[in-house]
C-alpha positions as CSV (number, residue, x, y, z in Angstrom):
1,X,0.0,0.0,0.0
2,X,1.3,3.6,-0.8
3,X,1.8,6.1,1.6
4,X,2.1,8.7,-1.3
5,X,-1.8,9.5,-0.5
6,X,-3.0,10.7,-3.8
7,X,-6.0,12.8,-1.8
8,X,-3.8,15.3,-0.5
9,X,-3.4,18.8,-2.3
10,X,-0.4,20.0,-4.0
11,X,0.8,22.3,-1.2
12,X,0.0,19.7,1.3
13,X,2.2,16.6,-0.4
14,X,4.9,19.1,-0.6
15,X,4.9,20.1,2.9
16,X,5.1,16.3,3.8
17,X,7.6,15.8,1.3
18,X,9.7,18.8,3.1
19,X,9.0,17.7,6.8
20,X,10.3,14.2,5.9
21,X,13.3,15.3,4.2
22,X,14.3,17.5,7.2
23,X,13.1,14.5,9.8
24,X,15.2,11.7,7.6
25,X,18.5,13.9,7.5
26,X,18.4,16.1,10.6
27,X,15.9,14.4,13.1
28,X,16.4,10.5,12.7
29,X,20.3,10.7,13.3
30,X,19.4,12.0,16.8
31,X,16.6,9.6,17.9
32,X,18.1,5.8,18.9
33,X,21.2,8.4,21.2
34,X,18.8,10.7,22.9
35,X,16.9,7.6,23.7
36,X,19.0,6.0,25.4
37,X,20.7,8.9,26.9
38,X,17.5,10.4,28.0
39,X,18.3,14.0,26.8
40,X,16.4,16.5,25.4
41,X,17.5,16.3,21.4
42,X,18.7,19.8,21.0
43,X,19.9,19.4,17.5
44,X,16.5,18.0,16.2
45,X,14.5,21.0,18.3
46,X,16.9,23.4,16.2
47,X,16.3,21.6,13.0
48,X,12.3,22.2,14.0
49,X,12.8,26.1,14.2
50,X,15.4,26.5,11.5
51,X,13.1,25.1,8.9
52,X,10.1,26.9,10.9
53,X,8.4,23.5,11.5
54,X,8.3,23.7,15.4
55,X,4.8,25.6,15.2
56,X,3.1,25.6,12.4
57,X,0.0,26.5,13.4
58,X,0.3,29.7,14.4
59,X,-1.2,32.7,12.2
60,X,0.8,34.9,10.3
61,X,0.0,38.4,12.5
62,X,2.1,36.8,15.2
63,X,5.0,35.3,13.1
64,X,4.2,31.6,12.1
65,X,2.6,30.1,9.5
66,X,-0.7,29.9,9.7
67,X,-1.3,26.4,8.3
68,X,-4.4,24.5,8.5
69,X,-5.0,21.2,11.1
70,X,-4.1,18.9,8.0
71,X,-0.8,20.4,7.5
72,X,0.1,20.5,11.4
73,X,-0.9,17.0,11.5
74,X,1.3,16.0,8.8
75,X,3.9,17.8,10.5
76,X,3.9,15.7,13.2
77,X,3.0,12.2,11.4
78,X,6.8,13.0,9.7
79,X,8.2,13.8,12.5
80,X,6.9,10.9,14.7
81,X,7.7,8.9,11.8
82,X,11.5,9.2,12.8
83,X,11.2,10.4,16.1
84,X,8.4,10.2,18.9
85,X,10.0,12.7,21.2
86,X,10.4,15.3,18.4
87,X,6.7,15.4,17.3
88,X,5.8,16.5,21.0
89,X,7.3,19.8,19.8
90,X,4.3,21.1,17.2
91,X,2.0,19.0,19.1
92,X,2.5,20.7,22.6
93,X,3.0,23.9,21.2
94,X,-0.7,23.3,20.0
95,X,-2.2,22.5,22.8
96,X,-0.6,24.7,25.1
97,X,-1.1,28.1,22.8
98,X,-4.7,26.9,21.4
99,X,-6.5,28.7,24.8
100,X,-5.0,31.7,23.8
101,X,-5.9,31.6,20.0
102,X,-9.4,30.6,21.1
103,X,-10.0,32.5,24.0
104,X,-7.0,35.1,25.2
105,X,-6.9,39.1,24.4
106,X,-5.5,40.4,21.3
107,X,-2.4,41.6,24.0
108,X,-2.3,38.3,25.1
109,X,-1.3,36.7,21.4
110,X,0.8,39.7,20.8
111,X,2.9,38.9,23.5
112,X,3.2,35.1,23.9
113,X,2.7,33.8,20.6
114,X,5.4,35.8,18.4
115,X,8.7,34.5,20.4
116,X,6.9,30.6,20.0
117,X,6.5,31.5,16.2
118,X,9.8,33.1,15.4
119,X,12.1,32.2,18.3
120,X,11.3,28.9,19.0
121,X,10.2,29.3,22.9
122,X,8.3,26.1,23.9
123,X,4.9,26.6,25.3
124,X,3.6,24.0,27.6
125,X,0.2,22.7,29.0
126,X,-0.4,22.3,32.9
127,X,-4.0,20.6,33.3
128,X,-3.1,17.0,34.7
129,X,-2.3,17.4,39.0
130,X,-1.9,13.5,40.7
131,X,-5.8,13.4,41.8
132,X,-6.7,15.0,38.3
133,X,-6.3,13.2,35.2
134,X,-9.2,11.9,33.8
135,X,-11.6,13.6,36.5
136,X,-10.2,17.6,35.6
137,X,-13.1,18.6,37.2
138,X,-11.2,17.5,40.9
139,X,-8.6,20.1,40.4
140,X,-6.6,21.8,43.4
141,X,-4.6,23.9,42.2
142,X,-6.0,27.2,43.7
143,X,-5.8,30.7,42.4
144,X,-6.5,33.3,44.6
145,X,-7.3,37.0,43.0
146,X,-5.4,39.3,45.5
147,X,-5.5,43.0,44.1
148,X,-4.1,43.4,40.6
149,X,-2.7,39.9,41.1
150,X,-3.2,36.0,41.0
151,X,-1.7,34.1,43.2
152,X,-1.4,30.1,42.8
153,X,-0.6,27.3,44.7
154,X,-0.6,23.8,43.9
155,X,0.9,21.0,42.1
156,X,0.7,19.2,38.4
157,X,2.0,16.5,36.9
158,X,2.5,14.5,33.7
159,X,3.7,18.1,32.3
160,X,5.8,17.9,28.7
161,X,8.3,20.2,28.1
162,X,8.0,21.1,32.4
163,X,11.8,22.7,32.9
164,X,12.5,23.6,29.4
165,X,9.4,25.3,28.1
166,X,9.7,29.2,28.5
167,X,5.9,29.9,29.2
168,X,2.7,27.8,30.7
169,X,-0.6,27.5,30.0
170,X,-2.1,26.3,33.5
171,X,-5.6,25.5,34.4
172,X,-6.3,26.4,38.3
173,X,-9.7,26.8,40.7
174,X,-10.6,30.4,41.3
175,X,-14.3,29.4,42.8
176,X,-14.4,26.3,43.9
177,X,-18.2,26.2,44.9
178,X,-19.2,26.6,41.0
179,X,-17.7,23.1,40.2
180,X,-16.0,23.0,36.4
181,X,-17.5,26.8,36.0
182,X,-15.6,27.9,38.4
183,X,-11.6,26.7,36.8
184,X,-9.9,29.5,34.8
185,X,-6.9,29.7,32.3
186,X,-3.7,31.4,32.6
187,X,-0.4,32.0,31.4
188,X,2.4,31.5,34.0
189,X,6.1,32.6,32.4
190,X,8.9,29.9,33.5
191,X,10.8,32.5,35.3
192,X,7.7,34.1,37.6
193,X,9.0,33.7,41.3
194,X,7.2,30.6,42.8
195,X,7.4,28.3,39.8
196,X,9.3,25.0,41.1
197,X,10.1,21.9,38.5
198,X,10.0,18.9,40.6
199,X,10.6,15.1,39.7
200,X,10.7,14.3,36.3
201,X,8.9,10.8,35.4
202,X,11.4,8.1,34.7
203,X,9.3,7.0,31.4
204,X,8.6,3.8,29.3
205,X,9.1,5.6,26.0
206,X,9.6,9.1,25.0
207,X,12.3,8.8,27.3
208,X,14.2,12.2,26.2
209,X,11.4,14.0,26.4
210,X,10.8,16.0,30.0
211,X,8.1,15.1,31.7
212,X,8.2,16.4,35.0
213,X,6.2,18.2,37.8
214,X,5.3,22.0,38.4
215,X,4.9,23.5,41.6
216,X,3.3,26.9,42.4
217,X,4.5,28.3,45.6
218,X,2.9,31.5,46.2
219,X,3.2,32.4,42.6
220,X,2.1,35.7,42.0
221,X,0.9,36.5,38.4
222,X,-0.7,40.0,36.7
223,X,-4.4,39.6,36.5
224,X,-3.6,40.3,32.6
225,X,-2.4,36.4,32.7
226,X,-6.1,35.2,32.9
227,X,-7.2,33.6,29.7
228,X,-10.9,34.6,28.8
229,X,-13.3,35.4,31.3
230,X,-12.8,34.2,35.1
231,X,-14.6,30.5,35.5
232,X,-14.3,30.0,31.5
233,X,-11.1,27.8,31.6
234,X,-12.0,24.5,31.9
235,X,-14.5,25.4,28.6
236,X,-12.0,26.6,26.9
237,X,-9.2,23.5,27.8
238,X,-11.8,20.9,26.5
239,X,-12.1,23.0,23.4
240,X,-8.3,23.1,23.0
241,X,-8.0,19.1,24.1
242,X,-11.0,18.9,20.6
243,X,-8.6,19.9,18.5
244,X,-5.2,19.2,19.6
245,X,-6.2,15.4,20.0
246,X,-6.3,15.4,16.3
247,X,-2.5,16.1,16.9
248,X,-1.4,13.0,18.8
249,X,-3.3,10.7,16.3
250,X,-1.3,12.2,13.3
251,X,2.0,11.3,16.3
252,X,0.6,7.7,16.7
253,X,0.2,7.4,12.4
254,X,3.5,8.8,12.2
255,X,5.1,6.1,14.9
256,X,3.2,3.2,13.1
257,X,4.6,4.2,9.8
258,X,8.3,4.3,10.4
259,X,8.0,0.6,12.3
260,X,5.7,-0.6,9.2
261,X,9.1,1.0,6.9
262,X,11.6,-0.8,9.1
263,X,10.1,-4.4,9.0
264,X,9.4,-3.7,5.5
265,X,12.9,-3.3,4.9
266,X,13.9,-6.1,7.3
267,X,11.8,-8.8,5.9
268,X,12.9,-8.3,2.2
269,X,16.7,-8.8,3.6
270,X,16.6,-11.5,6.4
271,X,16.8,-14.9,4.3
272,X,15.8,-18.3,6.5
273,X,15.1,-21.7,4.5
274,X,17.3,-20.2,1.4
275,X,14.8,-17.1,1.1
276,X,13.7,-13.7,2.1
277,X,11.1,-14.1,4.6
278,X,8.9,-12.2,3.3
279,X,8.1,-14.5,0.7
280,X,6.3,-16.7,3.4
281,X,2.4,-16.0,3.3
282,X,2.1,-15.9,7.1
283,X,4.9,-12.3,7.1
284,X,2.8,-11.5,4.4
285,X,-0.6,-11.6,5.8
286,X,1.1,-9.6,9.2
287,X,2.5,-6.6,6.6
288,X,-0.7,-6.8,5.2
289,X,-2.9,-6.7,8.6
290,X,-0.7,-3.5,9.6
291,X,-0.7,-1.7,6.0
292,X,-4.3,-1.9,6.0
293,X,-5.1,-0.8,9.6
294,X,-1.9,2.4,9.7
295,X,-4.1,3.7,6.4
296,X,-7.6,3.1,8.2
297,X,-5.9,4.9,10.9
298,X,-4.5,8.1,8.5
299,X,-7.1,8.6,6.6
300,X,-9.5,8.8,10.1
301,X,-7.1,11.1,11.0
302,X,-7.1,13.4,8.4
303,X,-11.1,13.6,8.3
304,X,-10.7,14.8,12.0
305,X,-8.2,17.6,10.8
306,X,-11.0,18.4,8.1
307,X,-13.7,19.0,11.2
308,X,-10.9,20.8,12.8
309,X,-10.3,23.6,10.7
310,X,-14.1,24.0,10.1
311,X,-14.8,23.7,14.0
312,X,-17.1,21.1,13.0
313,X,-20.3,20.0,15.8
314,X,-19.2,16.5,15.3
315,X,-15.3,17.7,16.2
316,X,-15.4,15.5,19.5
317,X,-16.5,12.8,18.0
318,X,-14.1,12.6,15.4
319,X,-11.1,13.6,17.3
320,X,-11.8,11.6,19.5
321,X,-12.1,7.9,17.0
322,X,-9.1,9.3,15.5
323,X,-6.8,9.5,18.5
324,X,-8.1,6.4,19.8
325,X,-8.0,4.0,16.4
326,X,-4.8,5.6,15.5
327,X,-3.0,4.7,18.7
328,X,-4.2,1.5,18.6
329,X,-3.0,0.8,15.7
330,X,0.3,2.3,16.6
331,X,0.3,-0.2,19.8
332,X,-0.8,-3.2,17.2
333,X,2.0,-2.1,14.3
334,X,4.3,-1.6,16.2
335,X,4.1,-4.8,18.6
336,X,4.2,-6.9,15.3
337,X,7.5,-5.0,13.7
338,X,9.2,-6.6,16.7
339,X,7.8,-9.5,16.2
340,X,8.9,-9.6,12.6
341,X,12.4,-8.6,13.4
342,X,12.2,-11.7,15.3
343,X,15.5,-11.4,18.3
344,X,16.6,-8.3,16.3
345,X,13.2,-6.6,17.2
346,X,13.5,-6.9,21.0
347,X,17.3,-5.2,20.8
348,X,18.6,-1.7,20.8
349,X,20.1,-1.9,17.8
350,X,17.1,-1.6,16.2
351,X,14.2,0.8,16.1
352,X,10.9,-0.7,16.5
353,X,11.5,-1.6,20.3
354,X,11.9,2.2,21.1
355,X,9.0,2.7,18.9
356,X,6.8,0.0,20.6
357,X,7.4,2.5,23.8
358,X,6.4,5.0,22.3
359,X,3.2,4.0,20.7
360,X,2.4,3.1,24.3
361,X,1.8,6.5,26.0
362,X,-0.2,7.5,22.4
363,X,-2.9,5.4,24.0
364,X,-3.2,7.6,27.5
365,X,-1.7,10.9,27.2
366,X,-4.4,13.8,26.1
367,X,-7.2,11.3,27.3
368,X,-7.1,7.8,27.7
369,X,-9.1,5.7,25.2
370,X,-10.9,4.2,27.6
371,X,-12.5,7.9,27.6
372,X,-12.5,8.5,24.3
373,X,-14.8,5.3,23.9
374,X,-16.7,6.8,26.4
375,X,-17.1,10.2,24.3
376,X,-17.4,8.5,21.1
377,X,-20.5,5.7,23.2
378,X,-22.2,8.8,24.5
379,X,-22.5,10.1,20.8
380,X,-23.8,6.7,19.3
381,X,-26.4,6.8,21.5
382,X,-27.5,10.1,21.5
C-alpha cells in the first residue's frame, strides 16, 4: 500500500515531502542516542525552528505560519515517523497556545505567541495534577485573586516540556463552589517567582522527552495572565484538548509508519530456509494486517483535521475515534515490527523496540481511550 496518499493537495504533499526530508536527514540521526541517553534532542528541536516546523499553526499576524490542522498534523506524522520525542514539539506547542488563539486578548497573542513562532520558545500545557487526570473537574490547584494579582498554589503532573518550556498554559480553581464553571486559564512565564520543577517521570518511552512536575508556591501572576473570562477555563481546555487530539493521532500514524518502513525493509533482507522471509504467506498476511489498519488509521485522521479547521459540531466525536483508532493501531504495528524482526526486534540496535514504547503512551496521554470510547459511546447513543 502507498503512503504517497493521492488525496492530498499540492501544497499539502509538498509540505510532507519537506517535513520528511528535514526529519530523515536532521531528526532520525538523533533519535536511537537521545533515547537512550534520555536527553532533550537539542539538535533536532533546532532543525524544527530552523526550517520553521516547530509551530506551524500559528497565524501569520504573530509570526508563524498559519497552516491548516491537515498540515500540522502532517507535521507531526513526519516527525513521529522518525522520532516520537520530536513530534511532541508542534503538538505541545498546540495544545498549550490553542487557549490563547481561542480564548485570550488580542495583548495576550501579541505577546506570547510571536517568540513561539519566530524564536522557538516552547509553550507548555499544565492541566493534569496527581488526583486529576481523567476527572479535571477534581482540580486543586488554587488561584487566589489578590489586588491586581493572581496568586497560585498547587501541584501538576504529567507536564511535557515542564523545565524547558519558557511559558505555561495552566488551568487552576478560582471558585471552587461553581464546580468545572468555576476553573480558569492562565499563562504563568517559566521565570515568575514561585514556579518549582519537581521530579521528572522516569518514562517507558519518549524517554528524552521532560516530563516532570510544576509546583506553584505562592506564585504571583498579573491579572492580565487570565485567559478569557474568570470560570471559563475548563471550557476553553476541553475546546483546546478537541482539536489538539487530532495532533497525537497524526504522532501515533506517524510512529506506526516508520516501524511498518523498518520491517518492511527487514523482511525483504533476512533470508531463513534459502529465502527472504517475506516470501512466506504468514509475514505476508502480518505486513498486510498493519498496512491496511496504519491507512484506516491516516485517513481517520485526516477527516478529524478536516472537522478541525471547520470547527465542525461532530469535532469530539471525530477527534476523539481518531486518536483512539490511531494509537491502537500504533500499539498493534508496532508490537508486530518486533515480532517480525524476530531477536533483532526486542534489541537496541534496532528501532521498533523504542518505537513499541512509544506507541504506548499515544494510547493515554491527552485522554485515555478508555474515555475517548466513552465520548465517542455517549454520541452513538445520542
Amino acid at each position: 500500500m502507498t503512503v504517497d496518499h493521492f488525496l492530498l493537495p499540492p501544497e499539502h504533499r509538498l509540505l510532507r515531502d519537506t517535513v520528511r526530508t528535514v526529519a530523515e536527514a536532521e531528526i532520525a540521526p538523533h533519535a536511537a542516542r537521545a533515547d537512550e541517553s534520555g536527553e532533550f534532542p537539542r539538535a533536532s528541536l533546532d532543525a524544527l525552528v530552523r526550517n520553521r516546523l516547530h509551530a506551524v499553526h500559528l497565524p501569520e499576524p504573530v509570526g508563524g505560519e498559519g497552516a491548516d490542522a491537515l498540515a500540522s498534523c502532517l507535521v507531526v506524522e513526519e516527525v513521529a515517523r522518525a522520532c516520537a520525542t520530536t513530534s511532541l514539539v508542534p503538538a505541545v506547542n498546540k495544545v498549550a497556545t490553542l487557549p490563547l488563539l481561542l480564548a485570550g486578548s488580542e495583548e495576550q497573542r501579541k505577546r506570547y505567541l510571536p517568540p513561539v513562532a519566530t524564536d522557538g520558545a516552547l509553550f507548555s500545557y499544565a492541566l493534569s495534577e496527581p488526583d486529576a487526570g481523567s476527572d479535571t473537574s477534581a482540580l486543586r490547584t488554587r488561584a487566589v485573586r489578590d489586588g491586581d494579582h493572581y496568586v497560585l498554589n498547587g501541584a501538576k503532573r504529567w507536564i511535557t516540556h515542564a523545565g524547558i518550556a519558557t511559558y505555561y498554559t495552566v488551568l487552576a480553581v478560582t471558585d471552587p463552589d461553581r464546580g468545572m464553571d468555576g476553573i480558569s486559564a492562565f499563562v504563568v512565564e517559566a521565570s515568575d517567582p514561585g514556579v518549582v520543577i519537581g521530579r521528572r517521570e522516569r518514562k517507558m518511552g519518549l524517554r528524552s522527552s521532560p516530563t516532570c512536575e510544576v509546583l506553584f508556591e505562592d506564585c504571583r501572576i498579573p491579572c492580565d495572565r487570565l485567559i478569557g473570562a474568570p470560570g471559563t477555563g475548563m471550557r476553553t481546555a476541553l475546546r483546546a484538548l478537541g482539536h489538539s487530539r487530532v495532533a497525537i493521532a497524526a504522532q501515533a500514524v506517524g510512529i506506526a509508519q516508520g516501524a511498518l518502513d523498518h520491517a518492511r525493509r527487514s523482511v525483504t533482507q533476512r533470508v531463513q530456509f534459502g529465502r527472504p522471509i517475506g516470501d512466506f504467506q504468514g509475514i505476508r498476511f502480518m505486513l498486510a494486517d498493519m498496512a491496511m489498519q496504519l491507512e484506516a488509521a491516516r485517513q481517520l485522521t485526516y477527516a478529524a483535521a478536516a472537522r478541525s479547521d471547520h470547527d465542525s459540531a461532530d469535532l469530539a466525536c471525530f477527534s476523539s475515534a481518531a486518536k483512539c483508532y490511531a494509537s491502537d493501531t500504533a500499539m498493534s504495528v508496532t508490537t508486530d515490527a518486533v515480532q517480525l524482526l524476530g531477536g533483532d526486534g526486542y534489541t537496541r540496535d534496532h528501532p521498533v523496540e523504542r518505537m513499541m514504547r512509544d506507541a504506548k503512551v499515544t494510547q493515554i496521554y491527552e485522554g485515555t481511550n478508555q474515555i475517548q470510547r466513552l465520548v465517542l459511546a455517549k454520541h452513538v447513543l445520542s
